[in-house]
C-alpha atoms as one frame of an Amber mdcrd trajectory, in Angstrom:
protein
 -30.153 -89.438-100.609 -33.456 -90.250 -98.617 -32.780 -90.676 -94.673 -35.332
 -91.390 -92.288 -34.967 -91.837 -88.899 -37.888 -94.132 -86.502 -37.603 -93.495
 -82.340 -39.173 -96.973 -80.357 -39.359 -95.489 -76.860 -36.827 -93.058 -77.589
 -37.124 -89.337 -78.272 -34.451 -87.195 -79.938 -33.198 -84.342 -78.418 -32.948
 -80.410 -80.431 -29.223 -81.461 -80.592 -28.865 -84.868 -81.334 -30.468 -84.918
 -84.619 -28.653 -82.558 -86.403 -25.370 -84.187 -85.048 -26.670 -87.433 -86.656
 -27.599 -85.897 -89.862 -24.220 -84.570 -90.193 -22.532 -88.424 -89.205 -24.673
 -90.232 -91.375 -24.465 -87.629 -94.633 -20.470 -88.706 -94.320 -21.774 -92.673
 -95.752 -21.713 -90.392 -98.906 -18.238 -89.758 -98.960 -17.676 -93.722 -99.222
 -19.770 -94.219-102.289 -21.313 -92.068-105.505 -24.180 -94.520-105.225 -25.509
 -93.338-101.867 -26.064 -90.268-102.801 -28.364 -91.184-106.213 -32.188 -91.062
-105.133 -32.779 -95.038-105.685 -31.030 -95.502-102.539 -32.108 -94.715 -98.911
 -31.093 -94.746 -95.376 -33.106 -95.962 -92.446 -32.086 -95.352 -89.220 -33.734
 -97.149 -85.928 -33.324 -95.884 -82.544 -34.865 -98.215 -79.787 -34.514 -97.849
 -76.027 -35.027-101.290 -74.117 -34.865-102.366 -70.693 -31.885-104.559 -70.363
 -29.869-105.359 -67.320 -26.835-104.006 -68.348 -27.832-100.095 -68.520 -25.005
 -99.845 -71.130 -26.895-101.622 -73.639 -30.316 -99.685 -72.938 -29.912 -98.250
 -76.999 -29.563-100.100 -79.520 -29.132 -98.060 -83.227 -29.734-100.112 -86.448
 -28.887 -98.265 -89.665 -29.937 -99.720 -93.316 -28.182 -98.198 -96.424 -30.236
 -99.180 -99.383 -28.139 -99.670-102.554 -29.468-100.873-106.314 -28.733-104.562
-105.688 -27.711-104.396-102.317 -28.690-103.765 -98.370 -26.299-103.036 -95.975
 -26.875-103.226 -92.217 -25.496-102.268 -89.392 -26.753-102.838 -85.323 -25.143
-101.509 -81.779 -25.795-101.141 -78.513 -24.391 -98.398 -76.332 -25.702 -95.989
 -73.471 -25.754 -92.751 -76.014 -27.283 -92.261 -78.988 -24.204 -90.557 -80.416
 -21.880 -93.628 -79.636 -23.962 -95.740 -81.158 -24.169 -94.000 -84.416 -20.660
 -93.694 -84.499 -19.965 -97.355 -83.626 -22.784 -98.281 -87.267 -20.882 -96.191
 -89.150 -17.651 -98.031 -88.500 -19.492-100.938 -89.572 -20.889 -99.601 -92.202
 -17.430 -98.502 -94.139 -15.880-101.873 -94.942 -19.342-102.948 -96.471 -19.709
 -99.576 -98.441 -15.887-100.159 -99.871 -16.459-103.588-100.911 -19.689-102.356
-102.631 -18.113 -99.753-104.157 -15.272-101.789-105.383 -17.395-104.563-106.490
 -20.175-102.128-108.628 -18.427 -99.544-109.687 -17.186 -98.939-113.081 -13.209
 -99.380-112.624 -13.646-102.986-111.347 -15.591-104.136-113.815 -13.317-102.737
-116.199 -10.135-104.857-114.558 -12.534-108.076-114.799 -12.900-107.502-118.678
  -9.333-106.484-119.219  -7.900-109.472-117.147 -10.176-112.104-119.055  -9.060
-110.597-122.740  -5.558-111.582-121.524
């Protein structure tokens, strides 16, 4: 598994990263595939001037899969919150995925269509 994380007016403190590693190292535990080295993980953190100070960070996270990108985007005031809030997004797409490429359901497609 390849993660890399890009700051856009944004700097990471000694404790935040490691605390993000950790979050985004449990994607694995929702598919086999994202742990193979053809896939990656790309996490953005911008900080933008917005009215609403609550929306100052916005965190995009991009799981690369063999033949398929998932994406997730939020806006919060902290980092962590953020990260969190991808992640939820991030596990219905990874399930479907894994459900749709993974051995077992291909096997239930050819079983039902011999019948």
């Amino acid at each position: 598994m390849n993660i890399q994380h890009f700051e856009k007016n944004f700097r990471f403190s000694g404790r935040e990263l490691p605390t993000i590693a950790r979050k985004i190292g449990k994607i694995a535990t929702y598919c086999k595939r994202v742990k193979d080295a053809s896939s990656s993980i790309r996490v953005e953190v911008e900080r933008q001037k917005t009215k609403k100070e609550r929306d100052q960070i916005m965190v995009t996270v991009t799981v690369e899969l063999p033949e398929k990108v998932l994406r997730a985007e939020s806006r919060k005031p902290d980092v962590i919150e953020a990260i969190d809030r991808c992640i939820e997004k991030l596990e219905p797409q990874l399930k479907r995925y894994k459900e749709k490429w993974s051995g077992k359901a291909n096997a239930r497609k050819a079983e039902r269509t011999k019948k």
